[in-house]
Structures are given as C-alpha cells and as structure tokens.
C-alpha positions as CSV (number, residue, x, y, z in Angstrom):
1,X,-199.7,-64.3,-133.0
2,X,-201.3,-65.4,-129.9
3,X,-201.9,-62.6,-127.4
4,X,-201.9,-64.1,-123.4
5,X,-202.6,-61.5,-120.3
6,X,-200.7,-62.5,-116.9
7,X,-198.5,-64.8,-118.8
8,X,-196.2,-65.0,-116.1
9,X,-198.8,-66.1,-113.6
10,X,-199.9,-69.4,-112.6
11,X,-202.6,-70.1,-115.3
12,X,-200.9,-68.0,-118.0
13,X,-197.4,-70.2,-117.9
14,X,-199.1,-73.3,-118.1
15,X,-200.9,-71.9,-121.6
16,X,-197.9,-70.6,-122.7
17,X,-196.0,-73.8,-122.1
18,X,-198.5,-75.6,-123.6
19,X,-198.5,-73.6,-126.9
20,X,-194.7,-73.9,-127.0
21,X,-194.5,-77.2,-126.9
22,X,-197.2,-78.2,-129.5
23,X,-199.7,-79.5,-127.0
24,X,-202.5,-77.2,-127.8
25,X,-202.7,-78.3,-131.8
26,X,-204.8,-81.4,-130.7
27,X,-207.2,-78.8,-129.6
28,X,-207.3,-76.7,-132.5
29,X,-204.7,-73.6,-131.7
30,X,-201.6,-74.3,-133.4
31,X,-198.1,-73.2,-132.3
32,X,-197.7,-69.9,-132.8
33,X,-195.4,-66.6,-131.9
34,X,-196.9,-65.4,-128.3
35,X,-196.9,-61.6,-127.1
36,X,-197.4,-61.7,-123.7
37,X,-198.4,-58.9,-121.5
38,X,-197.1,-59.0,-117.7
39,X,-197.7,-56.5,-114.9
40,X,-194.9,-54.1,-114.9
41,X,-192.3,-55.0,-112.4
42,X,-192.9,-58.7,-112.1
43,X,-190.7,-61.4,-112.7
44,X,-190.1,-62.9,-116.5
45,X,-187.8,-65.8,-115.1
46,X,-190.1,-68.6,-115.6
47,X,-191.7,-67.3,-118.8
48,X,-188.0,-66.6,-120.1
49,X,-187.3,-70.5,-118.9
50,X,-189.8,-71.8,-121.5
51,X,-188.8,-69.7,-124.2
52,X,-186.6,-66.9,-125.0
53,X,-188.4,-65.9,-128.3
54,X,-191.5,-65.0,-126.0
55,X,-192.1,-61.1,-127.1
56,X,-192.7,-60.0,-123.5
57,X,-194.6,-56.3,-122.8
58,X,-194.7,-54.7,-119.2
59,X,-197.9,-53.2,-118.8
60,X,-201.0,-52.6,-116.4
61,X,-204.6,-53.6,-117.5
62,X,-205.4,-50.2,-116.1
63,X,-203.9,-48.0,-118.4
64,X,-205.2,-48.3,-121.8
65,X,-202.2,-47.2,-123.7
66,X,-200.0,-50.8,-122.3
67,X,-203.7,-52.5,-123.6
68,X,-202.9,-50.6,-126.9
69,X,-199.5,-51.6,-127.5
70,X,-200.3,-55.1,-126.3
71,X,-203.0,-55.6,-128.8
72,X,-200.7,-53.7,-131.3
73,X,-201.4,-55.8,-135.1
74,X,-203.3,-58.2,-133.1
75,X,-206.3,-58.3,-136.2
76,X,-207.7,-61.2,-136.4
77,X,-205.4,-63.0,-133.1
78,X,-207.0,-65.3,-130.2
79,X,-206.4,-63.6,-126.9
80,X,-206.7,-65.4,-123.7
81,X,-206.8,-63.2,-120.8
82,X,-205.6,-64.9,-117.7
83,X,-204.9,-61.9,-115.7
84,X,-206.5,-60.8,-112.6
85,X,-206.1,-60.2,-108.9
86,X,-206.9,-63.1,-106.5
87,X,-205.3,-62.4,-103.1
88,X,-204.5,-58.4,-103.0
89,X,-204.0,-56.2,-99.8
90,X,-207.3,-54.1,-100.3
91,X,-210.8,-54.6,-102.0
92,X,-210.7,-51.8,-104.1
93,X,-207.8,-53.6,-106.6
94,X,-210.2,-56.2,-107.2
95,X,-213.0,-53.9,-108.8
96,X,-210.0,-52.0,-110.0
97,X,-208.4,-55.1,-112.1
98,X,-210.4,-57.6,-112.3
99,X,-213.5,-55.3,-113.7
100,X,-212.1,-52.2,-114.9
101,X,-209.2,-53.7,-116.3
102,X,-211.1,-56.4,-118.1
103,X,-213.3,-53.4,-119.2
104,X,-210.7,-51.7,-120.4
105,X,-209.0,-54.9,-122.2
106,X,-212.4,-55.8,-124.1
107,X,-212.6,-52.6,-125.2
108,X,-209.1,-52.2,-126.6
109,X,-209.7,-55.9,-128.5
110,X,-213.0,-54.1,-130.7
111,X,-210.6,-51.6,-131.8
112,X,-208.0,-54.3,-132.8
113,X,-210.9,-56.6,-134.1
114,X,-209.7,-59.6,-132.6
115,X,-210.7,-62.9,-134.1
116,X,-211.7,-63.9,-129.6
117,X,-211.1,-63.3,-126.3
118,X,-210.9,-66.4,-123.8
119,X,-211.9,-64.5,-120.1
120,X,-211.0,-66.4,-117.3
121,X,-213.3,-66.1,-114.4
122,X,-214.4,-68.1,-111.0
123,X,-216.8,-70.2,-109.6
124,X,-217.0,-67.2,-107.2
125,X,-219.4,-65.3,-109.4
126,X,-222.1,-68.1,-108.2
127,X,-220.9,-68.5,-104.7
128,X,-221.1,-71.9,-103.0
129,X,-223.6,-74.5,-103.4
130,X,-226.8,-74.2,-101.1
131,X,-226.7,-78.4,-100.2
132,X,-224.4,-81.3,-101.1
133,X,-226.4,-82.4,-104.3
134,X,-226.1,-79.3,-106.0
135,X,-223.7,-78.7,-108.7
136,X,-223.3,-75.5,-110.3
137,X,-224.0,-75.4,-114.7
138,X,-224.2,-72.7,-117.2
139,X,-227.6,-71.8,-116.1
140,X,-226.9,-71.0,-111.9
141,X,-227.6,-67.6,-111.5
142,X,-225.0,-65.2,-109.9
143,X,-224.5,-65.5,-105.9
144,X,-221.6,-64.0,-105.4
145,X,-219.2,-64.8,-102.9
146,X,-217.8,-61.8,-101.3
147,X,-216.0,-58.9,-103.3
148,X,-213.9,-61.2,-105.3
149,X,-216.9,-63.0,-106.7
150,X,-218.6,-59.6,-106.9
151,X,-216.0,-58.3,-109.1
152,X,-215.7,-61.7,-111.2
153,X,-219.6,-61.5,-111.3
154,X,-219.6,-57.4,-112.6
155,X,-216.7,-58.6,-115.0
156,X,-218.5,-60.9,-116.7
157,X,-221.6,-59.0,-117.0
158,X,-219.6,-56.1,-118.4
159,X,-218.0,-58.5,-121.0
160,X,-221.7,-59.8,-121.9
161,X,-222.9,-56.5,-122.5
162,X,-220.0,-55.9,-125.1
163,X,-220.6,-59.2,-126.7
164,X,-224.5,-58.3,-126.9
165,X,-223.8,-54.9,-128.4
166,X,-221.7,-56.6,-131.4
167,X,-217.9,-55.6,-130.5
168,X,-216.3,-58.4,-129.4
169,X,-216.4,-61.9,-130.0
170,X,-215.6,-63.7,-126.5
171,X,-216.1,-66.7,-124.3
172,X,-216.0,-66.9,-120.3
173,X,-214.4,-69.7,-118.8
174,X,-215.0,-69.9,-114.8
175,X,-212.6,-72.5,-113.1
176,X,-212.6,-73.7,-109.6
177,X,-209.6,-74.0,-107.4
178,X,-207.0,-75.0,-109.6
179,X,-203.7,-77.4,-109.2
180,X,-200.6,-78.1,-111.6
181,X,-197.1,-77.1,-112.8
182,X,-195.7,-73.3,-111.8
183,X,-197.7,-73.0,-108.7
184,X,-196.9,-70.2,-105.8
185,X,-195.5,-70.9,-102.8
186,X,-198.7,-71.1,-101.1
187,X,-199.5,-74.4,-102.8
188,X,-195.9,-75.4,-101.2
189,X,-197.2,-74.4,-97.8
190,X,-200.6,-76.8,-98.4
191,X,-198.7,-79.2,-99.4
192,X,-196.4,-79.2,-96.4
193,X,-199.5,-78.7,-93.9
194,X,-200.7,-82.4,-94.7
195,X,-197.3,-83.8,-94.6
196,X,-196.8,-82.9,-91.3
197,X,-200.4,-83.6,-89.9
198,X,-202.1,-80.0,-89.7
199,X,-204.0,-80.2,-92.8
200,X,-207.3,-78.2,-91.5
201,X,-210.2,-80.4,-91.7
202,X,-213.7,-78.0,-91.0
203,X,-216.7,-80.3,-90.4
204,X,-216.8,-83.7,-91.3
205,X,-214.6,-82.9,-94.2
206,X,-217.3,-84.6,-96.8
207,X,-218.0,-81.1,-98.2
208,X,-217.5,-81.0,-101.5
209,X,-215.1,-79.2,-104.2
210,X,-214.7,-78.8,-107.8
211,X,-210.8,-78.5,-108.8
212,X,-208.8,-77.9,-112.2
213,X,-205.9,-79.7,-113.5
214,X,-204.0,-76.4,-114.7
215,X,-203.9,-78.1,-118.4
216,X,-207.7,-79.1,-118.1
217,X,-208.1,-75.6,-117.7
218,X,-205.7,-74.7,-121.0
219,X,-208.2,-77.7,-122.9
220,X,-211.1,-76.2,-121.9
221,X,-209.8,-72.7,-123.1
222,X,-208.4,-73.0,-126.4
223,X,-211.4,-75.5,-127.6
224,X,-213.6,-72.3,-126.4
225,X,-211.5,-70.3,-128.3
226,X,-211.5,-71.9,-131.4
227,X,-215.0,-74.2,-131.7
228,X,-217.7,-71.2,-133.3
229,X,-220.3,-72.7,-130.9
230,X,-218.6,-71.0,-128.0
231,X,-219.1,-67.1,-128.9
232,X,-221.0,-65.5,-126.2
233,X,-221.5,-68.0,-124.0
234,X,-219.8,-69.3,-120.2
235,X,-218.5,-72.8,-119.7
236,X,-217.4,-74.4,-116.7
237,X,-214.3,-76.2,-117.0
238,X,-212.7,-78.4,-114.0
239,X,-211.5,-82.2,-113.8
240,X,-214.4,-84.7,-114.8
241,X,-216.1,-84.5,-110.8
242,X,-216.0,-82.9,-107.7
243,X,-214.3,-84.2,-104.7
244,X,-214.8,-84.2,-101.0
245,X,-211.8,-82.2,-99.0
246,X,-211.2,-85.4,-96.6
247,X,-210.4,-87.2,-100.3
248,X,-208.4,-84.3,-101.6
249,X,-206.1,-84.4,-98.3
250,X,-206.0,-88.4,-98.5
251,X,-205.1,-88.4,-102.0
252,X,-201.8,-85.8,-101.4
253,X,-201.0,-88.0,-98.1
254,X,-201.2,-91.2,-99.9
255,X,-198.6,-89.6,-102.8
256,X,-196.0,-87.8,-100.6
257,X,-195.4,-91.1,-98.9
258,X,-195.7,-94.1,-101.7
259,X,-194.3,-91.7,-104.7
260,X,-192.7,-89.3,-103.0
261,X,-191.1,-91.4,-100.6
262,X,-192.0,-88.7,-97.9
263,X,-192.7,-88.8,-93.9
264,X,-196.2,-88.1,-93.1
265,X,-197.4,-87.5,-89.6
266,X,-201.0,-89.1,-90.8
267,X,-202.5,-86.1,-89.0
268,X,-205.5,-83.8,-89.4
269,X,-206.4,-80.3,-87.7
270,X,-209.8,-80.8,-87.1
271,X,-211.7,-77.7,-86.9
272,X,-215.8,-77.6,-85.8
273,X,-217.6,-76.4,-88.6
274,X,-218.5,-73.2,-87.1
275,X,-215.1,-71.6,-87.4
276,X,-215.6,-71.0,-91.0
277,X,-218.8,-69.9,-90.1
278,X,-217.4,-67.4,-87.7
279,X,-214.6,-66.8,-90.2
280,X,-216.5,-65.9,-93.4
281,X,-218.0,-63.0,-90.3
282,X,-214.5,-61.8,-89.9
283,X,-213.7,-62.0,-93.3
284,X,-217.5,-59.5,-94.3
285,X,-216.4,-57.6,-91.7
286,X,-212.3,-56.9,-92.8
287,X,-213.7,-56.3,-96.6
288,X,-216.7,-53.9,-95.5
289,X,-213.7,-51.8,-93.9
290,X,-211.8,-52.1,-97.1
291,X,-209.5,-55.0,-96.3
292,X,-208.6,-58.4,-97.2
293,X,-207.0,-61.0,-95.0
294,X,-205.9,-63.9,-97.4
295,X,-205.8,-67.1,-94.7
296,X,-209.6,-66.1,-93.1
297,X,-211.2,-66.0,-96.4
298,X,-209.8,-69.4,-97.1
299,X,-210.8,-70.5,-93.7
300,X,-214.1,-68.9,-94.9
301,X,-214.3,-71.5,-97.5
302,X,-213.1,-74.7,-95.6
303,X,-216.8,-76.2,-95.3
304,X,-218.7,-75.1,-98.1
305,X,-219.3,-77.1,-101.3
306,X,-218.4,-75.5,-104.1
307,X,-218.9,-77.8,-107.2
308,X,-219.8,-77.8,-110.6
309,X,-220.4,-79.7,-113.4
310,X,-218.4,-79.2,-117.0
311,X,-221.4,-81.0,-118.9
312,X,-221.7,-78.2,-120.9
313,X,-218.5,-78.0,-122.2
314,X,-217.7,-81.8,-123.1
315,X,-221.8,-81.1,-125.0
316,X,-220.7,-78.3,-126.8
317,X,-216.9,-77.7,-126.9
318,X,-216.0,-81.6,-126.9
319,X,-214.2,-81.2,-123.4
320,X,-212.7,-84.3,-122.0
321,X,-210.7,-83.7,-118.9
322,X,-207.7,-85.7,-119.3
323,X,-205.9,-85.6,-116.0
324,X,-208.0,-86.9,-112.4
325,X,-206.8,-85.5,-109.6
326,X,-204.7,-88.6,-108.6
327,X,-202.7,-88.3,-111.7
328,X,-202.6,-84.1,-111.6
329,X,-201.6,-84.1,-107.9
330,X,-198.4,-86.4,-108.8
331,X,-197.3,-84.0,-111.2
332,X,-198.0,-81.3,-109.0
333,X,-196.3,-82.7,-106.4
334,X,-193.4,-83.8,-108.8
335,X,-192.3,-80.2,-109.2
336,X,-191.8,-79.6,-105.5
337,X,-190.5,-82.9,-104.2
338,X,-188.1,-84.4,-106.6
C-alpha cells in the first residue's frame, strides 16, 4: 500500500497517476494499491478519473484521529505527503496545516512505523536569492520568505527534530514553482495573460526562476523515497536549470501560437521593478494584520530570483530531470488548449 496526503491536489494527482500507470517502477516504487487521504469536502472527480480502485479517506491533517485511520495497517508503507496550504484566506491556516498538521502526520507515521515519509516543502523556506549568481543547494540556510516560508521553514525543522530523535525515517523534498498535468485554474488565467499581451513583466524580466515539471517532481520523490542514502536529509528537485521570466513568457508565447495554433497579441505589461518592491510592503503589512492577498504576494515575487540547483539529488539520489521546460510547457498547455 502506498499512503499519498492531498491526493486530489495538484502535486498529489500527478503521483498518483504516475503510480497507476506504472511509471514510477523505473524509479524504484512499483505499482501498488494507494489509500489516499483528501481534505474532507473536496472534490474526488479527478482522482476517481484515474482510478476507481483508489481507496479514498476524507480527513483533516489537524485531527489526529483522520491521521489514524489514514495510516491504519500502513507498517512498513512509503507515504508521500503532498498536502499543504499555499494560497489560504488567513495566515494562521498556514502555521495551522502546513506545521501542525505535518506535526501531527509525522507523529502518527512513528506509531504506524512506516517504512518513509516523502515531505514536500518550498524554496520558500530559504527565501530568494541575494544576486543573480546565486543558486540555492542543500547547505543555504533558512531565509524565509514571509509566513508561508516561515511555516515551510518550522515544518521542516519540526520533521528534523523527529528524524534526529529516532522515530521516523523521512526525506524533505523542496520544489520551486511547479508546472504540468491537473493544474488550477490559476495556471489557465497565466496562461491566458500572455496570450493576450498582459503577461506582467517587473524589471528587465532577466530575473531568474527555478521551475518543476510536475513529473520531475514525482522522480525526484520516489527515488528519495526509496534510495537508503536519502533518510534524514533535504534535496532540491526542479527541471535541470533555472530560467529567466522574459524566457519563461517567450517560451508559452512561442507554443500557443506554432503548436497551439493560438492568436497572440505579442504583448507584455511592463511593470518598473519597484512595484514588487512596494508590493512585497503591502503584502508584510496584510499578513502582520493576519491576512493574505493571493495576487500581491505573487506581484511580490515578480522580480526576485529564486533558483536552485538539484546537484545534490542527481549526486546522491541519481536524479535526472527528464522533461525541460519547452517540452513540460507543451504538455501543460496540451491539457488546456486542445
């Protein structure tokens, strides 16, 4: 049995497809019967749409008793534990999930003595890159960015701590912004924004960025949960380099009109640099009063590098990124424009 938190997220579908259809056995996780823990309420459609033998269980990571029955004959299982909040309406939930429910999720697994738990985390936890040389490895130290990389950051310390103490076996996985099959309607409305010419450009647009292909990401997370090298230790996993935002909106332009047949207005919105500065203001000031507003934090972001290298996992782990962001953005676009 393979045990997968927020499978009906973004992330979480593309493991469990993955897993369903055999893909993850070249990586050393064969297919296998998935229980699959969602937040109660949400929708099972797309899980369901990949398989109907999925054995699906409605729970919160806040209440240990949902942990319990989700973990329920789990001795000896991998768990990969996708969940977490990104984008909520207040700060609190992200302390609330993101820390306390992976607190109370690790703790649960000791009792079940798990064979590993896979933790997905952020580049947040490190915050952004202090010039455009840097890149960010397994030896940055934490600079969080804001409350979500503050809760990321307390998350994995948290998960450390049980690891150091002997009752859990785990890995940490941070990955970047990520791209692929079963994204949200948000990646629709990016998508759209450079078709029709107001793709936001902040600065020069040479800043910068680190992405996943969402089945880089799945690679990069079953080889850490099955290589013995892994236990106790962070890897960053993304596609094989960075790339600057001006290439990222070039590289969805050129697609949506020579694959995808599409009309593009050739456009930019090009924004001085010091709106994200005076963005990232707005956005300290909405979260001190307890608040998040999801399009100023990303207009927060829009001119800071934020890049990493995954060195350390193609030493270690074997990782070889397989998809660039020419051929991930084609499937990505595939889904919404065919």
């Amino acid at each position: 049995m393979i045990y997968i938190t927020g499978a009906n997220g973004w992330l979480g579908l593309n493991l469990v497809n993955s897993i369903i259809s055999g893909k993850t056995a070249k990586w050393g996780l064969e297919k296998d019967e998935i229980q699959a823990l969602i937040l109660t309420g949400t929708s099972k459609e797309k899980l369901l749409s990949i398989s109907r033998d999925i054995n699906i269980i409605e729970g919160d990571l806040t209440n240990k008793n949902d942990l319990t029955q989700f973990l329920s004959s789990s001795d000896k299982s991998f768990v990969f534990h996708t969940a977490g909040v990104i984008h909520p309406k207040r700060i609190s939930e992200f302390f609330c999930v993101n820390r306390g429910g992976t607190k109370n999720l690790l703790e649960v697994a000791s009792e079940a003595s798990v064979s590993r738990v896979v933790v997905v985390s952020s580049n947040s936890p490190c915050g952004c890159n202090p010039d455009d040389e840097h890149v960010f490895d397994e030896n940055s130290p934490y600079n969080p960015y804001m409350n979500y990389g503050k809760s990321k950051m307390e998350m994995e310390q948290l998960a450390n701590d049980l690891y150091k103490d002997g009752l859990v076996d785990l890995t940490i996985i941070r990955a970047p912004w990520f791209y692929g099959p079963f994204q949200p309607a948000r990646q629709k409305l990016f998508f759209e924004m450079i078709r029709t010419g107001k793709a936001p450009i902040v600065g020069g647009g040479e800043n910068r960025r680190s992405m996943a292909y969402t089945e880089n990401i799945v690679q990069g997370m079953v080889l850490a949960a099955t290589k013995e090298i892994a236990s106790g230790k962070t890897y960053w996993i993304a596609d094989e380099r960075p790339y600057t935002m001006n290439e990222i909106v070039n590289t969805i332009e050129s697609l949506l009109v020579n694959e995808f047949g599409q009309e593009c207005s050739y456009g930019r919105m090009k924004l001085p640099g010091f709106i994200s500065t005076f963005a990232e203001k707005m956005d300290a000031a909405f979260q001190w009063l307890g608040l998040y507003h999801q399009k100023i934090h990303v207009l927060s972001e829009m001119n800071k590098h934020i890049a990493c290298s995954v060195n350390g996992a193609k030493i270690d782990l074997g990782y070889s990124p397989e998809y660039s962001l020419e051929i991930g953005m084609h499937t990505s676009l595939s889904e919404m424009y065919n």
